[in-house]
N, C-alpha and C positions, 0 to 999 in steps of 0.2 A: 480526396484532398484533405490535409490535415489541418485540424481546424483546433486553436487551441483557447482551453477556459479564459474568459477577461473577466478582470477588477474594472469597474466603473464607480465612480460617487455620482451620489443622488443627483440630478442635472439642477434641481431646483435651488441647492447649495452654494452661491457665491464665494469665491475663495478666499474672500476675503468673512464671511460670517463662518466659514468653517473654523477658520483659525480660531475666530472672538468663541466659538462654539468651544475649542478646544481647550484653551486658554483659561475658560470659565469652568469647565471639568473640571482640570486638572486637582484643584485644589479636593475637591471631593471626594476623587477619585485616593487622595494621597491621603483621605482623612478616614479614609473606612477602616472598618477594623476589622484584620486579620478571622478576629473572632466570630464575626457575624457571616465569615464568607465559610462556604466547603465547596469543596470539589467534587465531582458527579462525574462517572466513567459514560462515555459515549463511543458507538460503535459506527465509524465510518464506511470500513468497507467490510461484510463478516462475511464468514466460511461460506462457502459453498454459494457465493453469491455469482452472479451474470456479468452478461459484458466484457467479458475478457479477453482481449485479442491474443492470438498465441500461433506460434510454428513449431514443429518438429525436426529436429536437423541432426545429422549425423556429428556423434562427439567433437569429432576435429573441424568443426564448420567454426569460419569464422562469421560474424554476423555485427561488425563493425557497430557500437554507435547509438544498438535498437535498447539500450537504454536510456538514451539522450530524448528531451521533450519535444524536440522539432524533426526527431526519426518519422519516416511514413509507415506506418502498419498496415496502410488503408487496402494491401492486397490480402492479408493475415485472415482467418477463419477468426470468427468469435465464437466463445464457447464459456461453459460454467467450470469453478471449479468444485470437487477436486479430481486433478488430473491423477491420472493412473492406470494402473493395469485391474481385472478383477479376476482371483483366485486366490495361489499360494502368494505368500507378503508377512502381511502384518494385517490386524483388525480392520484396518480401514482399505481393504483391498478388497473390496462388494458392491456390489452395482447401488445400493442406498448412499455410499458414500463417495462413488467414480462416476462423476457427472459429465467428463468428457476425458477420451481416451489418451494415454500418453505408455507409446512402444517404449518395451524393454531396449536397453542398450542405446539409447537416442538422448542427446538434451532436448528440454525442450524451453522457448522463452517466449515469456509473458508479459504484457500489460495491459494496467489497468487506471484511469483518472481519480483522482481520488479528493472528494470537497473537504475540507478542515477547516474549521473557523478561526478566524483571526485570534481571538483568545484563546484556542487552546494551547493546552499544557502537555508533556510527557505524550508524545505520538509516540506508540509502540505499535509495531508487526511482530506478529507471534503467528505460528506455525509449526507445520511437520512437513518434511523432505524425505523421501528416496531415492536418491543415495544425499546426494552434495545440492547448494544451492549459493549463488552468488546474489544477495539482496540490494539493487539499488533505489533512491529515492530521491527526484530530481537529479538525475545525471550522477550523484553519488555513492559508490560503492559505501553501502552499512555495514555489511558481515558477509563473511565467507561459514556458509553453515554446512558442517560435516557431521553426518546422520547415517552411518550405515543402515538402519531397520526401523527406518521413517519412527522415529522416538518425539514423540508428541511435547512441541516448544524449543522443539533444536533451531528451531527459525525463532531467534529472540533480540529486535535490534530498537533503540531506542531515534528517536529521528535531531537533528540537531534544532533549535529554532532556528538557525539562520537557514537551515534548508528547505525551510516550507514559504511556499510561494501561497498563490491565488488557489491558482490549480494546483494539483499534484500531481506528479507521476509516479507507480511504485513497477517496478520492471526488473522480471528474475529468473536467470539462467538457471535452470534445474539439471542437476547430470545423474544420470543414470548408467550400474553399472553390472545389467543384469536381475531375472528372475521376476521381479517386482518394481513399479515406479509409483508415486503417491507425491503429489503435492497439494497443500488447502491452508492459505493462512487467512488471515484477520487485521486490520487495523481501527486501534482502538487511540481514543486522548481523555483525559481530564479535561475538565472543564469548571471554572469556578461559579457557582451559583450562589446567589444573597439565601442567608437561612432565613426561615420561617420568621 
């Protein structure tokens, strides 16, 4: 059954003292300075991490949808990445770095949940594909990433803020087109931190 991340407020929170809560920030919040803040890179979901639900499907399959948040996977193999073949490729086609297997000649799609904090800033997915990869995040298509020789970064998509929910979805059609397959990206954000 498909069960998706919630946002809840504190229960102990009155709606009406959140507000007075808010209201009495605000000001504070408008008075910091620039200066005292930096920003700190944080890794939400990295390489070669678990959890990944994913199928394998012949190029011309169509597969409606499976990157919409309310799609069911729940019959899907879960697996780590990075997917691929191991042999002749590219560097990263060796069993140290092919953590669950993806046939030549197949697309294959993927997802995976993903937590982002409310403040974050700049969500980037950075990556490498063999061959092609269609990147979505919440239901929206980021990049169409064209990589003949899985070239490390060809998956480089920035996320909009209005597309980041609670939860997150990131979910990506990988196509392959012969000899070699490789997929393993990353999503990283900014995050503002009070300095020292």
């Amino acid at each position: 059954m498909f069960k998706r991340p919630l946002c809840f407020l504190p229960t102990s929170l009155a709606a009406g003292s959140l507000l007075a809560a808010m209201a009495l920030s605000a000001p504070a919040l408008a008075s910091t300075s620039s200066a005292r803040m930096r920003q700190t890179a944080f890794t939400a979901l990295g390489y070669n991490s678990t959890d990944w639900k994913y199928i394998q499907v012949p190029p011309a399959t169509s597969e409606p949808l499976f990157y919409e948040r309310s799609f069911d996977d729940s019959g899907w193999p879960t697996g780590q990445e990075g997917f691929g073949t191991v042999g002749a490729g590219c560097s990263w086609n060796n069993p140290a770095h092919v953590k669950t297997r993806w046939a030549v000649n197949t697309d294959i799609l993927v997802r995976h949940w993903v937590h982002i904090p409310r403040d974050a800033q700049q969500v980037r997915i950075q990556g490498t594909i063999d061959n092609d990869a269609q990147v979505y995040f919440n239901g929206h298509l980021l990049q169409t990433a064209k990589s003949g020789n899985c070239i490390g970064g060809a998956i480089n998509a920035v996320v909009p803020a209005n597309d980041l929910e609670c939860g997150n979805l990131l979910a990506i059609r990988g196509h392959d087109y012969g000899l070699a397959t490789y997929l393993n990206v990353e999503v990283t954000y900014l995050k503002p931190i009070p300095a020292a």
